[in-house]
RODOMAR-845161 format. One record per residue: residue number from 1; residue in three letters; chain; x, y, z of N, C-alpha, C in turn. Coordinates in steps of 0.1 Angstrom, whole numbers, plus 5000, padded with zeros to 4 digits. Example, Ala and Ser with C-alpha at 12.3 -4.5 7.8 and 13.67 -1.06 7.14 Angstrom:
% residues 2
> i;aa;ch;n_c1;n_c2;n_c3;ca_c1;ca_c2;ca_c3;c_c1;c_c2;c_c3
> 1;ala;A;5132;4943;5078;5123;4955;5078;5132;4967;5078
> 2;ser;A;5128;4978;5071;5137;4989;5071;5129;5000;5079
This chain:
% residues 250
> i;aa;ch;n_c1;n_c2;n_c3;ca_c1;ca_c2;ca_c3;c_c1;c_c2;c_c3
> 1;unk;A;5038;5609;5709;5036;5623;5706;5039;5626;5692
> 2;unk;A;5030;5631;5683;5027;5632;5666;5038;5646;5670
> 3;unk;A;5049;5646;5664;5051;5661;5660;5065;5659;5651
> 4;unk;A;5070;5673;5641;5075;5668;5632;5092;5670;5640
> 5;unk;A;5098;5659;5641;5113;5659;5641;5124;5666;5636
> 6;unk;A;5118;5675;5626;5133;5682;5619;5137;5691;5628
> 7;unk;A;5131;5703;5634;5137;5711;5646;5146;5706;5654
> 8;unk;A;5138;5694;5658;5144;5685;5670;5160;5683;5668
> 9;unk;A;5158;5676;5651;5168;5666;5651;5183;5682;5650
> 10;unk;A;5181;5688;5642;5186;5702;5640;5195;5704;5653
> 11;unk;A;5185;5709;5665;5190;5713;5678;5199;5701;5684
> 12;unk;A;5195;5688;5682;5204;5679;5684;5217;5680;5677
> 13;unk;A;5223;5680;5663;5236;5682;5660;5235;5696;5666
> 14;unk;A;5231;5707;5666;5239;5715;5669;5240;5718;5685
> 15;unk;A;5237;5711;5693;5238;5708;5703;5249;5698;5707
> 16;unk;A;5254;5690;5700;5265;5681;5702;5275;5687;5692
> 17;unk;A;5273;5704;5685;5284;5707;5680;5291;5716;5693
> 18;unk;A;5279;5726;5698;5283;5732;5711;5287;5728;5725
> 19;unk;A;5286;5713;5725;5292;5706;5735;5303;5702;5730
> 20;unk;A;5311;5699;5720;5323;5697;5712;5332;5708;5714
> 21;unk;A;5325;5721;5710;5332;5733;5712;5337;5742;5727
> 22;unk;A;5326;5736;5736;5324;5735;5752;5338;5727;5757
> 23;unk;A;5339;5719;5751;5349;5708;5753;5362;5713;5754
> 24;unk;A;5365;5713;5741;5377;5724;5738;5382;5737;5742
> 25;unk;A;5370;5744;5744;5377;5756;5748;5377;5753;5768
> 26;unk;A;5370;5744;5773;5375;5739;5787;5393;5738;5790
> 27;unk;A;5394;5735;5783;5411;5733;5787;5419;5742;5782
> 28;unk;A;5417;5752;5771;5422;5765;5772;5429;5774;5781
> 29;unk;A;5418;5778;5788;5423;5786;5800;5440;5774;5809
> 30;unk;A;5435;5766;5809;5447;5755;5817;5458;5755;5806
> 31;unk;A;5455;5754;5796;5472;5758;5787;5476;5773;5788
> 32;unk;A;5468;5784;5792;5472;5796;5792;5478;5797;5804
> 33;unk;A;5470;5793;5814;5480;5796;5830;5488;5786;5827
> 34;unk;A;5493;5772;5820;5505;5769;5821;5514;5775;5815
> 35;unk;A;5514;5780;5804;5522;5790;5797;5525;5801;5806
> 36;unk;A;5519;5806;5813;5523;5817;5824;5533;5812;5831
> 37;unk;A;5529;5799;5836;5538;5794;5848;5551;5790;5845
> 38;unk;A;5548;5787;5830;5561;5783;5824;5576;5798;5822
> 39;unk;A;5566;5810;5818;5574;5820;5812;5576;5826;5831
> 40;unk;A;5570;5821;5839;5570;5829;5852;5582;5817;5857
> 41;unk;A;5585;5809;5857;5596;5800;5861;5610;5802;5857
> 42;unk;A;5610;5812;5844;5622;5816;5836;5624;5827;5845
> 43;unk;A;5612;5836;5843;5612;5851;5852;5618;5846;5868
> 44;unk;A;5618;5838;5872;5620;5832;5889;5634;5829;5887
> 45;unk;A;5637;5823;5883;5654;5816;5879;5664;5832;5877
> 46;unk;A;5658;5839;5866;5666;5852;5866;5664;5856;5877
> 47;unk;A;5656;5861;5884;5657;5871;5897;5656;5866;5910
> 48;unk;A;5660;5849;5906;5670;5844;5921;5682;5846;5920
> 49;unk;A;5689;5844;5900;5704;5844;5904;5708;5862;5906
> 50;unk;A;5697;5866;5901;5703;5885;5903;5707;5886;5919
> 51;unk;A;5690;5881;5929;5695;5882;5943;5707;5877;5944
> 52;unk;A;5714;5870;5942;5723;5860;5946;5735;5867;5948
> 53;unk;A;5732;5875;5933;5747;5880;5924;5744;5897;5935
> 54;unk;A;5739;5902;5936;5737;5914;5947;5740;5907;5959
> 55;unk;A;5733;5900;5968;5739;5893;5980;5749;5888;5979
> 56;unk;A;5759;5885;5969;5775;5887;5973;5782;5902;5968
> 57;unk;A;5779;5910;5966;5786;5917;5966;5780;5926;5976
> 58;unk;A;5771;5926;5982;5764;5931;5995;5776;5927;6003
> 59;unk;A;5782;5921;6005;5788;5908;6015;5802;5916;6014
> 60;unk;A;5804;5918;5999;5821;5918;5995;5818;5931;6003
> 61;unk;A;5810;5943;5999;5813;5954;6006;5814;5956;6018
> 62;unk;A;5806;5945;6024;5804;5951;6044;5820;5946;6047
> 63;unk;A;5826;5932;6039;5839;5929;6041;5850;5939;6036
> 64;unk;A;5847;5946;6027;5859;5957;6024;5858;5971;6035
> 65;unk;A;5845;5974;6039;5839;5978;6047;5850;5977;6063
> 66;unk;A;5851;5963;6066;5856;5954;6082;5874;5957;6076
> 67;unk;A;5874;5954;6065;5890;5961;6062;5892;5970;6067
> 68;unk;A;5889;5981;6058;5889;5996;6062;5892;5998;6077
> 69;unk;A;5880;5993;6081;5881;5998;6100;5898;5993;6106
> 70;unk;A;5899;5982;6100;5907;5974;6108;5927;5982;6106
> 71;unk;A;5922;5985;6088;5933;5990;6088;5932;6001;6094
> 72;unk;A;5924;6008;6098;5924;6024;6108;5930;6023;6120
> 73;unk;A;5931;6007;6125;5932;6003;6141;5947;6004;6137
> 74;unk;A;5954;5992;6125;5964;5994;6122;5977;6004;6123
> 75;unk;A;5967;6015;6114;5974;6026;6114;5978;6033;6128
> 76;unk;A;5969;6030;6139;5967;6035;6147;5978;6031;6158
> 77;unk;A;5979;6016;6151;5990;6009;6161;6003;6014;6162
> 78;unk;A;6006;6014;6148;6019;6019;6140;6027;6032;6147
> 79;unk;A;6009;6041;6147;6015;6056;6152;6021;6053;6165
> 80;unk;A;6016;6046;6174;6020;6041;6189;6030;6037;6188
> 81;unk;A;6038;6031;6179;6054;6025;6184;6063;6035;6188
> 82;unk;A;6059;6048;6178;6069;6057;6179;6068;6061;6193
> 83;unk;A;6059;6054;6199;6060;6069;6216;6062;6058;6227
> 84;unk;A;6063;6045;6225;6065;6033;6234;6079;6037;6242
> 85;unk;A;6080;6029;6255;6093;6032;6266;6097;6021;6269
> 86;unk;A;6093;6007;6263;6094;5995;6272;6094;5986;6262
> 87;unk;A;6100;5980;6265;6103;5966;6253;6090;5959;6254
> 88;unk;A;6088;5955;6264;6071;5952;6267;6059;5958;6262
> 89;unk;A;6061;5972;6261;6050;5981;6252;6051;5974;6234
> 90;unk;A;6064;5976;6234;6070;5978;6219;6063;5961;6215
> 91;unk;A;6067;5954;6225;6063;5938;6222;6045;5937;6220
> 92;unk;A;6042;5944;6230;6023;5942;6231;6019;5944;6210
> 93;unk;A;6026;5960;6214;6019;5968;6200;6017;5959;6186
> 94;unk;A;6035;5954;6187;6036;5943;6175;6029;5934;6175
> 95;unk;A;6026;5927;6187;6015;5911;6184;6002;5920;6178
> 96;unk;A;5999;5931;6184;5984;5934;6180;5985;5940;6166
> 97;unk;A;5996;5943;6162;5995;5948;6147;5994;5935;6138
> 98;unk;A;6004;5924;6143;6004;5911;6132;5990;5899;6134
> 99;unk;A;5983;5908;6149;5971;5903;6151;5960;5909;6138
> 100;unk;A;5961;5923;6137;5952;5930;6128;5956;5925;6115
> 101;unk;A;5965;5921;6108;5974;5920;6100;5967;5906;6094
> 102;unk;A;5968;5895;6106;5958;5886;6098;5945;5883;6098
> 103;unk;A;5941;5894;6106;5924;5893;6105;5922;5899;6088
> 104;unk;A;5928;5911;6086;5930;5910;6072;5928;5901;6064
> 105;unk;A;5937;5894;6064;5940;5884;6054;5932;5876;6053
> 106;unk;A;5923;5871;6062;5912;5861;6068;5902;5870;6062
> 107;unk;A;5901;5880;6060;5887;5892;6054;5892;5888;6038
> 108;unk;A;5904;5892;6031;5903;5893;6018;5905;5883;6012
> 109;unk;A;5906;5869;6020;5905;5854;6014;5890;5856;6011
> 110;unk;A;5879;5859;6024;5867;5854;6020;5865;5865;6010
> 111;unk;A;5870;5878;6007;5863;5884;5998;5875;5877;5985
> 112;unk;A;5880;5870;5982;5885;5863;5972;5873;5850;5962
> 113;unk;A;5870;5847;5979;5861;5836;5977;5852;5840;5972
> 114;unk;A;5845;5855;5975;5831;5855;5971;5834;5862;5955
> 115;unk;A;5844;5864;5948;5847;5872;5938;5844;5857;5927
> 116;unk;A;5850;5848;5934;5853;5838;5928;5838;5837;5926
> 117;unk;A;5830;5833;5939;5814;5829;5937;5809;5840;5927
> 118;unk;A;5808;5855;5927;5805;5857;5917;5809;5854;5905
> 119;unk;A;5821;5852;5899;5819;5848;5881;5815;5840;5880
> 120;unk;A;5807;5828;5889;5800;5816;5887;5785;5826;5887
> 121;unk;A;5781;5827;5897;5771;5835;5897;5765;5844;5887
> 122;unk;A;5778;5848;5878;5772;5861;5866;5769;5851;5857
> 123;unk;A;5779;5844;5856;5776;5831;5843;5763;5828;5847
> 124;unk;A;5755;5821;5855;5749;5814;5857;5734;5827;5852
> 125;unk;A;5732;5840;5858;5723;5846;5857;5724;5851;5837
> 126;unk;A;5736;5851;5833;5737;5853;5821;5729;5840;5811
> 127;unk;A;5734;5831;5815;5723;5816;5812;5709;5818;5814
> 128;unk;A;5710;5824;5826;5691;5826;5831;5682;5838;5822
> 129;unk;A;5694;5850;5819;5688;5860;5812;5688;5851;5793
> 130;unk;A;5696;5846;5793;5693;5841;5771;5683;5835;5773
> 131;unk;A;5679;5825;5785;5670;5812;5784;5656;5820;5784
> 132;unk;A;5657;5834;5792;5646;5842;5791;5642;5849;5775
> 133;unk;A;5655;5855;5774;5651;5857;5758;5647;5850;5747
> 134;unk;A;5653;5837;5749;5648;5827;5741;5635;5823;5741
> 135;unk;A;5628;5819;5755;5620;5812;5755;5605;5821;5755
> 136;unk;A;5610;5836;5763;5597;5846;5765;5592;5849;5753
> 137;unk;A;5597;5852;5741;5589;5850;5730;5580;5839;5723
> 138;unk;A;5583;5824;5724;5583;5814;5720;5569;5815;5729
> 139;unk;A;5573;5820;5743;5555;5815;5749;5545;5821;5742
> 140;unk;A;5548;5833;5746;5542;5846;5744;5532;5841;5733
> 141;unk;A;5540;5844;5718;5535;5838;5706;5525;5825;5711
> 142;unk;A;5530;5820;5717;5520;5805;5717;5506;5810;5731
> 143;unk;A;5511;5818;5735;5500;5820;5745;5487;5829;5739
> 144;unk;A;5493;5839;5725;5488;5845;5717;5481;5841;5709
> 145;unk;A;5483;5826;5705;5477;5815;5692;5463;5811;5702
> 146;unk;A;5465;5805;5710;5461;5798;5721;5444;5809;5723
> 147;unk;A;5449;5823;5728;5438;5828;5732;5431;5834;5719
> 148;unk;A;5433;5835;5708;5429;5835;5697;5422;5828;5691
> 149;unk;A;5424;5814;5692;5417;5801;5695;5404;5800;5704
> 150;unk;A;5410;5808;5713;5394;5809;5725;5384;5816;5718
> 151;unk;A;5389;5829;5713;5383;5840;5708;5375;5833;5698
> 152;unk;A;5380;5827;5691;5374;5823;5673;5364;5811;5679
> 153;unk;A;5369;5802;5689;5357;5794;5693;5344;5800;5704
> 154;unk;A;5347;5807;5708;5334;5818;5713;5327;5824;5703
> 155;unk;A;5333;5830;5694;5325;5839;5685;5318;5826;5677
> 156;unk;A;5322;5815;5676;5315;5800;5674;5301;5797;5678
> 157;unk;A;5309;5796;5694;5296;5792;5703;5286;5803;5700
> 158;unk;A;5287;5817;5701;5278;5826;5698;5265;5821;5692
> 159;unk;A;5272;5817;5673;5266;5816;5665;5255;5808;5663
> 160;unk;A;5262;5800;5671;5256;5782;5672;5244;5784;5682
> 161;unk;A;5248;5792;5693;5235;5796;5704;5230;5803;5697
> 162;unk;A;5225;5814;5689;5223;5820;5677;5215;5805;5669
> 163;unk;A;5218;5802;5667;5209;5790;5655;5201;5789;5665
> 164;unk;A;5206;5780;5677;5197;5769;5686;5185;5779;5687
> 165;unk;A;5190;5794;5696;5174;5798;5699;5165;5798;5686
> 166;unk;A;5168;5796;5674;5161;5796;5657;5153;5788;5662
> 167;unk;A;5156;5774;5659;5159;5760;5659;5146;5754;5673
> 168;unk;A;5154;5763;5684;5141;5762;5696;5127;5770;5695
> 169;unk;A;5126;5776;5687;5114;5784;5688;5103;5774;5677
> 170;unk;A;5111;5766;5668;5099;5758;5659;5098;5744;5667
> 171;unk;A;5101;5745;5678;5099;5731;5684;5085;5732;5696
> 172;unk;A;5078;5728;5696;5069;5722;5706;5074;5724;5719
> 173;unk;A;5067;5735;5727;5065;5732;5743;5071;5720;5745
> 174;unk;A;5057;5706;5745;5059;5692;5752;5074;5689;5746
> 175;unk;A;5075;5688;5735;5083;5680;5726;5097;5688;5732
> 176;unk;A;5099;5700;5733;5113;5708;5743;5117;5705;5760
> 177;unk;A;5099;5700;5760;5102;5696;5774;5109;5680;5776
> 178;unk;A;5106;5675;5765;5111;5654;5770;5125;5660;5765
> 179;unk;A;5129;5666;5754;5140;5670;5750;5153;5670;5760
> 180;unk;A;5145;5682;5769;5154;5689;5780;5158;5677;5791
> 181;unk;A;5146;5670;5789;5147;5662;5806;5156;5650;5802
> 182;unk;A;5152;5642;5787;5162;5630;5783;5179;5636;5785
> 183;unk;A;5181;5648;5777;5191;5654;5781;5199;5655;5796
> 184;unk;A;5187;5663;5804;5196;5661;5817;5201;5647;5822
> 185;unk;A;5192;5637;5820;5197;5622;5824;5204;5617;5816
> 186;unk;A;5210;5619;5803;5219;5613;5793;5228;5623;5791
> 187;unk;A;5242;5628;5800;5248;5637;5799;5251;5648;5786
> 188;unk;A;5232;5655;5782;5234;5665;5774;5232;5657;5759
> 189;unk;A;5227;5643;5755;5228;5639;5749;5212;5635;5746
> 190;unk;A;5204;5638;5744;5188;5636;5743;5185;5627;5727
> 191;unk;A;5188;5630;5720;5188;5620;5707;5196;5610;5702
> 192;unk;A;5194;5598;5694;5199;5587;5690;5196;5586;5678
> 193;unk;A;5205;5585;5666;5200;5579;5656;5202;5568;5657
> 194;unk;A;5191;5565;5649;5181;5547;5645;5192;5545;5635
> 195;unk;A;5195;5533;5632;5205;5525;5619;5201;5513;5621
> 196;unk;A;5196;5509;5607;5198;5491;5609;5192;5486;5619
> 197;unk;A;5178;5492;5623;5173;5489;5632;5181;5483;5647
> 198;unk;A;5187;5493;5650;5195;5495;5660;5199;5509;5669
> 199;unk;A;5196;5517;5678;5202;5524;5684;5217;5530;5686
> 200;unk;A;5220;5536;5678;5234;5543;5677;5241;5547;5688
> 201;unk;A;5235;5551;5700;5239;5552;5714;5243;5542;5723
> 202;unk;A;5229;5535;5724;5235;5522;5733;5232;5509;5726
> 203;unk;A;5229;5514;5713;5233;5500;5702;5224;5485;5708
> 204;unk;A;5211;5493;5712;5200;5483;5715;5193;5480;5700
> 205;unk;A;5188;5469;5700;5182;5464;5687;5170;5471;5688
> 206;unk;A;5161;5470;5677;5147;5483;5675;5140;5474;5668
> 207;unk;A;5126;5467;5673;5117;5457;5667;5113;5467;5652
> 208;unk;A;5111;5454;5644;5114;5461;5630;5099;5470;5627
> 209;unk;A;5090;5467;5635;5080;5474;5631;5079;5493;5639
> 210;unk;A;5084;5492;5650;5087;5502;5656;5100;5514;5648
> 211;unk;A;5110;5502;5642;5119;5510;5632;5113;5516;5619
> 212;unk;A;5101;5511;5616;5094;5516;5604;5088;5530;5610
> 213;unk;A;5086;5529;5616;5077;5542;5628;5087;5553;5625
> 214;unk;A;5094;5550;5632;5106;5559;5634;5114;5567;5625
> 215;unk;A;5110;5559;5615;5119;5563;5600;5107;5574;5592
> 216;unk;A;5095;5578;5600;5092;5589;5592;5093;5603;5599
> 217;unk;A;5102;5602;5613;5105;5612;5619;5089;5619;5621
> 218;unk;A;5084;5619;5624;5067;5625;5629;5065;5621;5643
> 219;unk;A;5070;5615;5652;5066;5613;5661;5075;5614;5670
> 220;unk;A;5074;5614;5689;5085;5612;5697;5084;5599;5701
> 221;unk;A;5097;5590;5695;5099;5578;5702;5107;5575;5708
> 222;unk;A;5112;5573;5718;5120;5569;5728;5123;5556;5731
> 223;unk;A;5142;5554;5731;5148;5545;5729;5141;5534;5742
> 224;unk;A;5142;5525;5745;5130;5513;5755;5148;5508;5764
> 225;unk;A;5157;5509;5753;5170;5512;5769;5176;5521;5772
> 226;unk;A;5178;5534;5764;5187;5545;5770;5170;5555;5767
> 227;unk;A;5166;5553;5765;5157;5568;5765;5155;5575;5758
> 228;unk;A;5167;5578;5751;5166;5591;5742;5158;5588;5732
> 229;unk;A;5154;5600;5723;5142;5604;5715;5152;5599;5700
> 230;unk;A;5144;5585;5695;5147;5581;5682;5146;5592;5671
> 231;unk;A;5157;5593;5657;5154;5596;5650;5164;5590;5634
> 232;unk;A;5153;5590;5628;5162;5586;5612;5168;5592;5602
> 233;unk;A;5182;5589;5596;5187;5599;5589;5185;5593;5575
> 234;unk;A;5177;5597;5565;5175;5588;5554;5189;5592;5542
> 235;unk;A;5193;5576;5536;5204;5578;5530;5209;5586;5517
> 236;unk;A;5214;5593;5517;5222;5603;5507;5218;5597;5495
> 237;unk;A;5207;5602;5487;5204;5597;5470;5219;5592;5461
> 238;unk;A;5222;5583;5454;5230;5576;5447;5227;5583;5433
> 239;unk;A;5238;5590;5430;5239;5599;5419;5242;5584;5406
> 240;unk;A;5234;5590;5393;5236;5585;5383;5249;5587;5377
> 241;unk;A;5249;5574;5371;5264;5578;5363;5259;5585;5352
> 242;unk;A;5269;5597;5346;5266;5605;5331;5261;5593;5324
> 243;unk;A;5273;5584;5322;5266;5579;5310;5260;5565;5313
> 244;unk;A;5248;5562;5311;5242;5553;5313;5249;5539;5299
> 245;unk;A;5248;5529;5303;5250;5516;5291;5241;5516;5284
> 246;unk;A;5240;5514;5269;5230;5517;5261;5222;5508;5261
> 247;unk;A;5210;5505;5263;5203;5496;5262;5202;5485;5244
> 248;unk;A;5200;5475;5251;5201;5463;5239;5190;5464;5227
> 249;unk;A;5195;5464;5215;5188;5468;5206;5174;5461;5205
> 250;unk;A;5163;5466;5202;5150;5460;5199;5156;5443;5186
């Protein structure tokens, strides 16, 4: 198929720049939710040890709470000695008072205990609140760089979709159609540069007469092992030196 290759070859880099940039910003989004999950892990640790540190003192109170009552019973006992008739009465009252007496004691060990568990407890949420201050900025910022990144390579892709439709409108019906289709069976990849009579893709060798073809870009040729549509990049002109050697005298 006669037709001229510069559009072609055009939509091909910038087609393998938008799949570069495709690339990149794919795993984006997955460093942003990890960063979430990271600053949401700090946020979890603080407001387990808060519960913690409230669920013991929930505790201390229903226990100062079970005091209270018990000393009411106490008091209660006390008042009763005065009106007792019976050594037997007098005897009951006292076991039940030194009975009340160490239910006490058995109440303000555990609320000893749990006083104790909280200054482990405060320390511990105190650690969990710096580690939050520390680190919630540090994401933050980085989660900020990150989607800024996204931003700046979309307004990219934009541009670059922006060329291609240019780029696609000087190309040939047929010649957009083998384009599209080499593409879909070469993951997105429809062109090969020629080198050294060789295929740059799958680095099949290219009969030398067929490489002469190919090297004037005017036609569609297609690679004979991977398929894709040949094309030639001719070499970068070799700049003169300023000063040339003077030539030898007549």
């Amino acid at each position: 198929m006669a037709v001229d290759l510069t559009p072609l070859i055009q939509l091909h880099f910038l087609d393998l720049q938008i799949a570069g940039l495709n690339s990149r910003t794919s795993g984006m989004p997955g460093q942003i939710q990890e960063l979430d999950r990271k600053l949401d892990r700090y946020r979890k640790n603080l407001h387990e040890n808060k519960d913690l540190l409230s669920q013991n003192l929930k505790k201390r109170r229903e226990l100062e709470g079970d005091i209270n009552l018990i000393e009411t019973k106490r008091t209660r006992y006390k008042e009763q000695l005065d009106g007792v008739k019976t050594n037997k009465e007098y005897t009951a009252l006292q076991h039940e008072i030194e009975g009340v007496a160490q239910a006490i004691r058995q109440i303000e060990d555990q609320i000893l205990g749990l006083m104790e568990e909280a200054e482990q407890l405060k320390g511990k949420q105190d650690d969990a609140q710096s580690a939050l201050n520390r680190e919630e900025g540090i994401i933050l910022e980085d989660k900020k760089v990150v989607e800024q990144q996204v931003e700046q390579l979309r307004n990219e892709l934009e541009q670059l979709q922006t060329q291609r439709q240019k780029w696609i409108s000087q190309v040939p019906p047929e010649a957009m159609e083998v384009y599209n289709r080499v593409a879909t069976t070469r993951r997105g990849v429809a062109m090969a540069e020629a080198k050294n009579q060789m295929c740059m893709e799958c680095h099949m060798r290219i009969r030398p007469q067929l490489f002469q073809e190919i090297k004037r870009n005017d036609s569609i040729i297609t690679c004979e092992s991977c398929s894709r549509i040949l094309f030639f990049v001719p070499p970068a002109p070799t700049e003169k030196s300023e000063l040339e050697a003077p030539s030898e005298g007549v």
